[in-house]
LUMFIMI-751659 format. One record per residue (C-alpha): residue number from 1; residue in one letter; chain; x, y, z. Coordinates in pm, whole numbers, plus 50000, padded with zeros to 5 digits. Example, Ala and Ser with C-alpha at 12.3 -4.5 7.8 and 13.67 -1.06 7.14 Angstrom:
# residues 2
+-----+----+----+-------+-------+-------+
|   i | aa | ch |     x |     y |     z |
+-----+----+----+-------+-------+-------+
|   1 |  A |  A | 51230 | 49550 | 50780 |
|   2 |  S |  A | 51367 | 49894 | 50714 |
+-----+----+----+-------+-------+-------+
# end
This chain:
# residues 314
+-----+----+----+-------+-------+-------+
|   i | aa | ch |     x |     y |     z |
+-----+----+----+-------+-------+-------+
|   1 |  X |  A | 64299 | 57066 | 71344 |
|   2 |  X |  A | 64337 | 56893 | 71694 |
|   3 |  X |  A | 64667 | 57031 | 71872 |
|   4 |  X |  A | 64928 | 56774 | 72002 |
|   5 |  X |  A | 64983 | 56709 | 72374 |
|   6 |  X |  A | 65296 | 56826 | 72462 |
|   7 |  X |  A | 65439 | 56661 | 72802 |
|   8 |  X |  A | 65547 | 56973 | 72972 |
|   9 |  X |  A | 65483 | 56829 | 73299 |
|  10 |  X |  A | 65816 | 56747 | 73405 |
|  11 |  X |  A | 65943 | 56748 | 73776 |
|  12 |  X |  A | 66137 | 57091 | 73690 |
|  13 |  X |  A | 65806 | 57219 | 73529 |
|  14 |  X |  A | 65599 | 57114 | 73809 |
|  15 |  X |  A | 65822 | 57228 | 74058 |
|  16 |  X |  A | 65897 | 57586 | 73923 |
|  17 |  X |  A | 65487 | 57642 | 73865 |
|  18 |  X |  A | 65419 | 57563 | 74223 |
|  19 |  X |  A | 65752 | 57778 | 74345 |
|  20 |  X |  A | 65591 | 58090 | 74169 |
|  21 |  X |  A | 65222 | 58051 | 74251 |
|  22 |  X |  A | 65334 | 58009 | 74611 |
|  23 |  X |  A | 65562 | 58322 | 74652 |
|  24 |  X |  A | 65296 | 58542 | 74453 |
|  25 |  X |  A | 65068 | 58462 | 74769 |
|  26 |  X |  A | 65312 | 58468 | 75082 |
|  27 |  X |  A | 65485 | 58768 | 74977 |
|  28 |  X |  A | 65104 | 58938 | 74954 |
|  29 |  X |  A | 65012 | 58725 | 75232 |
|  30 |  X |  A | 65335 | 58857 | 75474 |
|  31 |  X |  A | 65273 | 59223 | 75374 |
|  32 |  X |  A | 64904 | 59216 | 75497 |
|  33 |  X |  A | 65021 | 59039 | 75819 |
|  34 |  X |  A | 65304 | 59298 | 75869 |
|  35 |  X |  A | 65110 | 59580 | 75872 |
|  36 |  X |  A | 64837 | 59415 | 76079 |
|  37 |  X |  A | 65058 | 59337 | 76302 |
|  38 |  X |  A | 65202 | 59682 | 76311 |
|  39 |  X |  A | 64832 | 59820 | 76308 |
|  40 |  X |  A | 64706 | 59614 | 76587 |
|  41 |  X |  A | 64990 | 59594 | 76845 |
|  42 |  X |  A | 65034 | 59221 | 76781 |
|  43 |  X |  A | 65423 | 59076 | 76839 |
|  44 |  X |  A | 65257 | 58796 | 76777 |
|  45 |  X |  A | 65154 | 58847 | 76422 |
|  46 |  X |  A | 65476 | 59050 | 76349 |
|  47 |  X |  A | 65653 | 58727 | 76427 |
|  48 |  X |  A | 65403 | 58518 | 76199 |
|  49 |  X |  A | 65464 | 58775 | 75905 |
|  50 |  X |  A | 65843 | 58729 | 75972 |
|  51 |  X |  A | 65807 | 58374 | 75939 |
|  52 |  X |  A | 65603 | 58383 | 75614 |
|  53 |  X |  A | 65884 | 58655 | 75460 |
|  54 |  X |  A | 66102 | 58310 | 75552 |
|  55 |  X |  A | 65849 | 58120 | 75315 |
|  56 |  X |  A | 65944 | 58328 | 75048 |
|  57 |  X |  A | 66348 | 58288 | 75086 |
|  58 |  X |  A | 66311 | 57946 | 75150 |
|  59 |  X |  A | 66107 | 57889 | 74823 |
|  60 |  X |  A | 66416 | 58068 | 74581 |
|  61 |  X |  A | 66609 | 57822 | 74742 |
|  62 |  X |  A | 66393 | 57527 | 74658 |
|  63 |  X |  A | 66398 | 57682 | 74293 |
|  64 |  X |  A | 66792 | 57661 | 74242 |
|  65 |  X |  A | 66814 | 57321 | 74458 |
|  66 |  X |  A | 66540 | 57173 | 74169 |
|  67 |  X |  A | 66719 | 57311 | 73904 |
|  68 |  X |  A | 67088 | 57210 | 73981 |
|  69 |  X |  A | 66952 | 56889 | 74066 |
|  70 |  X |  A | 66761 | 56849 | 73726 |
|  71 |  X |  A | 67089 | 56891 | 73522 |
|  72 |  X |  A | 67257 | 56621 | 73363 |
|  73 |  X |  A | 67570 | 56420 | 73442 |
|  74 |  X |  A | 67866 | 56563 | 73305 |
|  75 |  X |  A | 68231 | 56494 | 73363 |
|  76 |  X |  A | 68277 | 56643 | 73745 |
|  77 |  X |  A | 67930 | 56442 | 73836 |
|  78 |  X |  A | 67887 | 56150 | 73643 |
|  79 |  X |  A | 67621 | 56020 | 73878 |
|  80 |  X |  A | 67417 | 56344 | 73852 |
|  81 |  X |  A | 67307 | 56627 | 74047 |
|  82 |  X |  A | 67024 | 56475 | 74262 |
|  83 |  X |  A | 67174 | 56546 | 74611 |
|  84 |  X |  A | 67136 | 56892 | 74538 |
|  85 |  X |  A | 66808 | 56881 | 74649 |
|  86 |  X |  A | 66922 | 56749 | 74934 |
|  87 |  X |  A | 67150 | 57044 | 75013 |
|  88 |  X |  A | 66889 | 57306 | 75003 |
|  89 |  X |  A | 66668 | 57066 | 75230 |
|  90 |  X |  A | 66911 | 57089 | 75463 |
|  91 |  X |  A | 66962 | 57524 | 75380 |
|  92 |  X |  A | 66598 | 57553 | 75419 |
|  93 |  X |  A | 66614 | 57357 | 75793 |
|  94 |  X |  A | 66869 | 57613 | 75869 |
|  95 |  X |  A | 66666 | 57892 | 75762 |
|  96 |  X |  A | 66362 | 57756 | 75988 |
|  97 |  X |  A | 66556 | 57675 | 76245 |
|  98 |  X |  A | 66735 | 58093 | 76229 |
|  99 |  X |  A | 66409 | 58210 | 76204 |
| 100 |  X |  A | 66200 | 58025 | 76532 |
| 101 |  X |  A | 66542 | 58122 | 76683 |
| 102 |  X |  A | 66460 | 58490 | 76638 |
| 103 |  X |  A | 66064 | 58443 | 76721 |
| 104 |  X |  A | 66152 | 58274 | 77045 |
| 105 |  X |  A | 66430 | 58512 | 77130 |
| 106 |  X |  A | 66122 | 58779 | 77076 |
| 107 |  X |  A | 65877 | 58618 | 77266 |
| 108 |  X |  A | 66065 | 58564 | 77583 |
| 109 |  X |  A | 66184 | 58941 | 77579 |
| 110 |  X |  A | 65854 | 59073 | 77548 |
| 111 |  X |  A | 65714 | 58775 | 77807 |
| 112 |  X |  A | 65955 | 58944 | 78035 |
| 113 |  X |  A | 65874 | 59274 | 77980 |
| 114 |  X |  A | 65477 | 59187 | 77998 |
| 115 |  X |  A | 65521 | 59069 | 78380 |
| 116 |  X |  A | 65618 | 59465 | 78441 |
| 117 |  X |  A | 65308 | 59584 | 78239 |
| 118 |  X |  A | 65443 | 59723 | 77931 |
| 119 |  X |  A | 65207 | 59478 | 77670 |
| 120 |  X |  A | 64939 | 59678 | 77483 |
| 121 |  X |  A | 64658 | 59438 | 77411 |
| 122 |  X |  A | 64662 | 59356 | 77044 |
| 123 |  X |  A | 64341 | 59501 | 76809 |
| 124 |  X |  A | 64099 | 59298 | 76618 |
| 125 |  X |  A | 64298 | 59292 | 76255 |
| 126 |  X |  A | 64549 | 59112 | 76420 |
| 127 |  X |  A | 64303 | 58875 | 76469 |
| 128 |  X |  A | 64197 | 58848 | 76122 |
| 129 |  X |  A | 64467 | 58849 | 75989 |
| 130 |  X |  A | 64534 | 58526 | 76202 |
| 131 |  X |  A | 64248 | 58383 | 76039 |
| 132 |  X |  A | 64320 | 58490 | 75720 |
| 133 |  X |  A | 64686 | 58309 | 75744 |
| 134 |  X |  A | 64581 | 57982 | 75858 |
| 135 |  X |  A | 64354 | 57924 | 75530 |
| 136 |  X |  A | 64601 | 58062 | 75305 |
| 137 |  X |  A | 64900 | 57845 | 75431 |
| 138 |  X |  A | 64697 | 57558 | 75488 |
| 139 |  X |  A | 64603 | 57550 | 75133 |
| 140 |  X |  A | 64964 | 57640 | 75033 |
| 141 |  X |  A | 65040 | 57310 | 75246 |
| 142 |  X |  A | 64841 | 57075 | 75057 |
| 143 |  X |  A | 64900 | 57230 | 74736 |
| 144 |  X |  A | 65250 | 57210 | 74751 |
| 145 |  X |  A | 65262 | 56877 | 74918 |
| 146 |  X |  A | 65051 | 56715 | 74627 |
| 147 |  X |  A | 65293 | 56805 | 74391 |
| 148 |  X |  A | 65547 | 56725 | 74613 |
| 149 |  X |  A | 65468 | 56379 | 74612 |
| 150 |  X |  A | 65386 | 56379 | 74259 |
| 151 |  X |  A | 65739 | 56448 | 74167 |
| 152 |  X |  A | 65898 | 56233 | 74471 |
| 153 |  X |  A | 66115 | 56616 | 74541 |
| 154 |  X |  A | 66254 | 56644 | 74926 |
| 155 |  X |  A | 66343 | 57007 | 74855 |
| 156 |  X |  A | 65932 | 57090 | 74763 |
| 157 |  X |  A | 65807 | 56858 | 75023 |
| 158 |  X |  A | 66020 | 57058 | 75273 |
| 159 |  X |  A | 65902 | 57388 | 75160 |
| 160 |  X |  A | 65519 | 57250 | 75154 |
| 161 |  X |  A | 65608 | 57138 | 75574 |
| 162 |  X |  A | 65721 | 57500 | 75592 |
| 163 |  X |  A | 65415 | 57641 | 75497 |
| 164 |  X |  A | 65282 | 57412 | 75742 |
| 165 |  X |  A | 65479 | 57506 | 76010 |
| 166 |  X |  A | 65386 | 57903 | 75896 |
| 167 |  X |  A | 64984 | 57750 | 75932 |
| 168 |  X |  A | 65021 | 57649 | 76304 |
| 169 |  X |  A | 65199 | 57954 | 76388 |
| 170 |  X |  A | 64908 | 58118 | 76258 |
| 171 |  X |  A | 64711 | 57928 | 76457 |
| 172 |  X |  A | 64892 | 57962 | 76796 |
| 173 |  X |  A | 64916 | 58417 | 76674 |
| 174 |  X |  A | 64478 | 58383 | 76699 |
| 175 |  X |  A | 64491 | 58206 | 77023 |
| 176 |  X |  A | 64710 | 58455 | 77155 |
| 177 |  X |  A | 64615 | 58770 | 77009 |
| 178 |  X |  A | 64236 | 58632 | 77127 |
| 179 |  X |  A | 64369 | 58581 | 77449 |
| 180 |  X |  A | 64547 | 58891 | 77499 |
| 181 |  X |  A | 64208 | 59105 | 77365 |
| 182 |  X |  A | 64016 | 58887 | 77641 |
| 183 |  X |  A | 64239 | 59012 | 77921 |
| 184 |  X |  A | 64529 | 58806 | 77933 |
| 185 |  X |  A | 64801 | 59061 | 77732 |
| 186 |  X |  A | 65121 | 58844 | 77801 |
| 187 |  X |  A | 64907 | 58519 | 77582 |
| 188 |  X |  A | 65102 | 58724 | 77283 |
| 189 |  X |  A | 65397 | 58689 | 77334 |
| 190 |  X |  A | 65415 | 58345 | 77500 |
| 191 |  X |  A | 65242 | 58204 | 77140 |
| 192 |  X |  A | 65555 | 58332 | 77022 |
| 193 |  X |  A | 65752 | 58151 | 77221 |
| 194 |  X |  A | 65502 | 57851 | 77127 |
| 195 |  X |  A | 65557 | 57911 | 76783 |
| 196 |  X |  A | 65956 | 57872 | 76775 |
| 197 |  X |  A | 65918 | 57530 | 76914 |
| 198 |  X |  A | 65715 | 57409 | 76655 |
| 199 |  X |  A | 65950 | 57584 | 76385 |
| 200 |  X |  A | 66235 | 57439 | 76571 |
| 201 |  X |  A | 66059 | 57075 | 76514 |
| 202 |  X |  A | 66004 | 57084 | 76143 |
| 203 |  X |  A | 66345 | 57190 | 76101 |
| 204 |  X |  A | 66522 | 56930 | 76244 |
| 205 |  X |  A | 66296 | 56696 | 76103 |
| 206 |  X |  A | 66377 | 56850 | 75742 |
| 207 |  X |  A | 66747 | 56787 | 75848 |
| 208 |  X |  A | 66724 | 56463 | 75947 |
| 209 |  X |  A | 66566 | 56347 | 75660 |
| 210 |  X |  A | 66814 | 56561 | 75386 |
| 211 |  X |  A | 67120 | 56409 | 75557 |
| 212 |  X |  A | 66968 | 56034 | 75543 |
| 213 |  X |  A | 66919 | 56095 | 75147 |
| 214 |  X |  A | 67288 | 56245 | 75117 |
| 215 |  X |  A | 67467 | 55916 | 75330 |
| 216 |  X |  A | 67371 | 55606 | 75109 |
| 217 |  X |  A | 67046 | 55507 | 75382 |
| 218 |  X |  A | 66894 | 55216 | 75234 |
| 219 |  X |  A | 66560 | 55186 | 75125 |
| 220 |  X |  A | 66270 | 55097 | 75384 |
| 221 |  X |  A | 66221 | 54723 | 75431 |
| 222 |  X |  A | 65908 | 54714 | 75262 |
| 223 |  X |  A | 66065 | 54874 | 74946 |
| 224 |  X |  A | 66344 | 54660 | 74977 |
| 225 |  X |  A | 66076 | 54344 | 74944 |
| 226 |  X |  A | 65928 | 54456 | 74671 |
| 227 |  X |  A | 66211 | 54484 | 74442 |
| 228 |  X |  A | 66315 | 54134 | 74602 |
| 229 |  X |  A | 65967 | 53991 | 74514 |
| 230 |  X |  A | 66007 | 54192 | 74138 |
| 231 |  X |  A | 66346 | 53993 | 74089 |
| 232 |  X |  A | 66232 | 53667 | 74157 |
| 233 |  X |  A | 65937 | 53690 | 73937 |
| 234 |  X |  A | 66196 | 53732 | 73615 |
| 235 |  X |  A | 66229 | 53387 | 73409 |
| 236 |  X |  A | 66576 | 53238 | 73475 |
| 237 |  X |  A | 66658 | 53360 | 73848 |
| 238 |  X |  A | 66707 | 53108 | 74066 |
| 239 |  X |  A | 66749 | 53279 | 74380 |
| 240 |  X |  A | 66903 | 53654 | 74495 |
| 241 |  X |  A | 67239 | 53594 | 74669 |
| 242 |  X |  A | 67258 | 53993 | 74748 |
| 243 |  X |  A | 67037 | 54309 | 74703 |
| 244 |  X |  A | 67186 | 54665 | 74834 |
| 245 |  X |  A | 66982 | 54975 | 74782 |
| 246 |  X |  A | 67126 | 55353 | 74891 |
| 247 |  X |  A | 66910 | 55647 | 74817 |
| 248 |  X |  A | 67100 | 55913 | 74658 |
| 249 |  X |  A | 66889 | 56252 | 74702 |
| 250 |  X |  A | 66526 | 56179 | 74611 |
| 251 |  X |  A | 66650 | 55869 | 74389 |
| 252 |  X |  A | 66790 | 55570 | 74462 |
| 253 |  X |  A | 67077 | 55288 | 74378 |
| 254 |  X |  A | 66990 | 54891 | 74366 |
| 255 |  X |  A | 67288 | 54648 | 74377 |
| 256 |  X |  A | 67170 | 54278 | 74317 |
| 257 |  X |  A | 67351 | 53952 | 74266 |
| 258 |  X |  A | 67156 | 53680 | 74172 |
| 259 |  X |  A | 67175 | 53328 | 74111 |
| 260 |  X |  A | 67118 | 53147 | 73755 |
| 261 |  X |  A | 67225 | 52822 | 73589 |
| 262 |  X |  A | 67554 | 52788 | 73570 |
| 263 |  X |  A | 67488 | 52566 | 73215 |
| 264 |  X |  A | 67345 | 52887 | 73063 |
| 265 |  X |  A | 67552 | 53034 | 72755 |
| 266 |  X |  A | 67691 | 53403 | 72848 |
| 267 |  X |  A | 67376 | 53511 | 72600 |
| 268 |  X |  A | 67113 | 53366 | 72842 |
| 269 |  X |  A | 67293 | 53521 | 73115 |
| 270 |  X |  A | 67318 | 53861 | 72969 |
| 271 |  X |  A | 66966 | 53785 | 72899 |
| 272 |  X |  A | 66850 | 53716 | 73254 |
| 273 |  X |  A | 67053 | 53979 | 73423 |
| 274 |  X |  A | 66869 | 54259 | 73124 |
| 275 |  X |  A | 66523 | 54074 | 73227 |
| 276 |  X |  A | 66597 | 54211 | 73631 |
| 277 |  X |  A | 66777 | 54554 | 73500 |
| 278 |  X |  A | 66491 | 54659 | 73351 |
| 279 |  X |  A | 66212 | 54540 | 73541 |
| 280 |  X |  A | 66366 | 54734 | 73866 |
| 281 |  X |  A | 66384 | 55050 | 73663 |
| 282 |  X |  A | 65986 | 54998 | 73487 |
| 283 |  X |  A | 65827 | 54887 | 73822 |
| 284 |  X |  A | 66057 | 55173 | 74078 |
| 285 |  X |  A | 66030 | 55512 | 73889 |
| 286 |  X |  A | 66258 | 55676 | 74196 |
| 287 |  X |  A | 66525 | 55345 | 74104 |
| 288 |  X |  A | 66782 | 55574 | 73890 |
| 289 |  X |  A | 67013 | 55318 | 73871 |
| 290 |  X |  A | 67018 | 54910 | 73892 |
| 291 |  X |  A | 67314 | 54696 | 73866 |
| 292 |  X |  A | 67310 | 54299 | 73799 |
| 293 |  X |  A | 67548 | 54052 | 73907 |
| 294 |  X |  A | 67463 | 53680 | 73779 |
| 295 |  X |  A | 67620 | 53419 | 74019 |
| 296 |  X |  A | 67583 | 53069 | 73869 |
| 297 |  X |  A | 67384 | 52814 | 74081 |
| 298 |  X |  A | 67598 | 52593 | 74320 |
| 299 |  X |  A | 67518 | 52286 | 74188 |
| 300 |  X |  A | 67580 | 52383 | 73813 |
| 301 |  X |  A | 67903 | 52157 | 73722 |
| 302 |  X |  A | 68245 | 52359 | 73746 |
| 303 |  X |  A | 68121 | 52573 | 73982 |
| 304 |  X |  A | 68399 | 52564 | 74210 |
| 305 |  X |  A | 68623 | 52732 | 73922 |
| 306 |  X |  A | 68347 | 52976 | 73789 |
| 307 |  X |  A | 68205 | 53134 | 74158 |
| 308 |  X |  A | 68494 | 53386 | 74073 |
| 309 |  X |  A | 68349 | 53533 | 73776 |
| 310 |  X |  A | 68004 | 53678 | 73682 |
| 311 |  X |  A | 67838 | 53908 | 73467 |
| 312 |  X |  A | 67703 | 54217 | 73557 |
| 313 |  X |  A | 67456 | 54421 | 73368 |
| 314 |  X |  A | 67523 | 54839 | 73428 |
+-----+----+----+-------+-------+-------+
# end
């Protein structure tokens, strides 16, 4: 007997899967580098295996920030828990941003110390370890990214720029540690130093885009055309008076008011107003919530007595 499809794949589901598979490899993936680093002299790679220990923290907190934002509306949030997400975006920017703190702070100590002498040239499992990284993380990018965008989630697609961010450090630890083997010892450290400023960038990038989400930004221009054009297209609208969008977390709010004929029974206009409701909500996915106000048309007799009073559609 053929099974039935069950449709597991919810943005929880999705998110949790990829949160597991991912800290399975970085916490195998930071041990290796620690001890290679360790092994092989490398600052550089001990600071790369600090920063992928970071993956693994920052991941736990992308697993509670999905699943507080996942629950319900109740009576304390009765608009949900979507912003959430948006608060452990912004823990996970301040996790970066502590951690390229401490690799910089590293690197320029032991940049210091390497203009007296005192840097031992790093050994060749540094080095593959380096190489090792930068194929692992990249793939942990992309992987995480896809479903990142799959299930529209700032808190995932934050975590998948993280294991970006732990990919080009990767890359900068096996131009150093290569460097430093071909003579140049204080390369090391300085890729440390390298590597906080690219940690400190994704950070405040991640930060800048949780606290748009959590301040009621509107919607791009171009998304903010498209649900114009959508609105228009719905028998019985006449023209759209106003349309306000705010993005709350990874979902977002549509206000509209639109014009109809004034003649039209409250039915029709209940109708028309429905018609928009729930062609914003079919065609936007991330649209959680639309609200319709029907204006009647200007030249629709009595209008002077009726601008006043509308219906709106929740």
């Amino acid at each position: 007997m053929m099974m039935s499809y069950r449709p597991e794949r919810t943005k929880e589901f999705i998110a949790m899967r990829v949160s597991v598979n991912t800290i399975i490899c970085n916490v195998l993936l930071s041990a290796f580098k620690l001890i290679a680093g360790i092994c092989a002299h490398s600052g550089a790679m001990i600071s790369d295996a600090a920063h992928t220990i970071s993956d693994v923290f920052s991941t736990f907190i992308v697993i509670i920030g999905v699943k507080i934002s996942g629950k319900a509306a109740d009576e304390q949030h009765p608009y949900g828990h979507e912003r959430f997400e948006s608060v452990a975006a912004i823990l996970l920017a301040a996790m970066l941003c502590a951690v390229g703190a401490g690799i910089g702070y590293s690197g320029v100590l032991k940049v210091i110390a390497g203009y007296g002498g005192d840097i031992t040239p790093p050994g060749i499992l540094a080095l593959v370890a380096a190489l090792l990284s930068i194929t692992a993380k990249e793939g942990m990018y992309w992987y995480t990214r896809s479903a990142a965008k799959k299930i529209n989630s700032g808190a995932l697609m934050a975590d998948a720029w993280h294991h970006r961010s732990d990919a080009m450090s990767s890359v900068g630890s096996f131009v150093g540690i290569f460097g430093a083997r071909m003579g140049y010892p204080v390369l090391d450290p300085v890729v440390s130093v390298v590597i906080c400023c690219f940690i400190m960038k994704v950070a405040v990038d991640i930060f800048i885009d949780a606290i748009r989400k959590m301040t009621d930004e509107a919607c791009d221009s171009e998304t903010i055309s498209k649900i114009e054009r959508v609105i228009k297209e719905q028998n019985g609208v006449l023209g759209v008076d106003v349309l306000q969008t705010r993005r709350f977390g990874d979902r977002v709010y549509v206000d509209v008011e639109i014009t109809a004929d004034g003649n039209a029974s409250l039915n029709r206009a209940h109708e028309i107003a429905e018609f928009v409701h729930c062609s914003i909500e079919e065609t936007f996915p991330s649209v959680k919530h639309c609200m319709v106000h029907v204006n009647p048309a200007p030249s629709s007799p009595g209008y002077e007595q009726d601008t006043r009073e509308g219906i709106e559609l929740e």
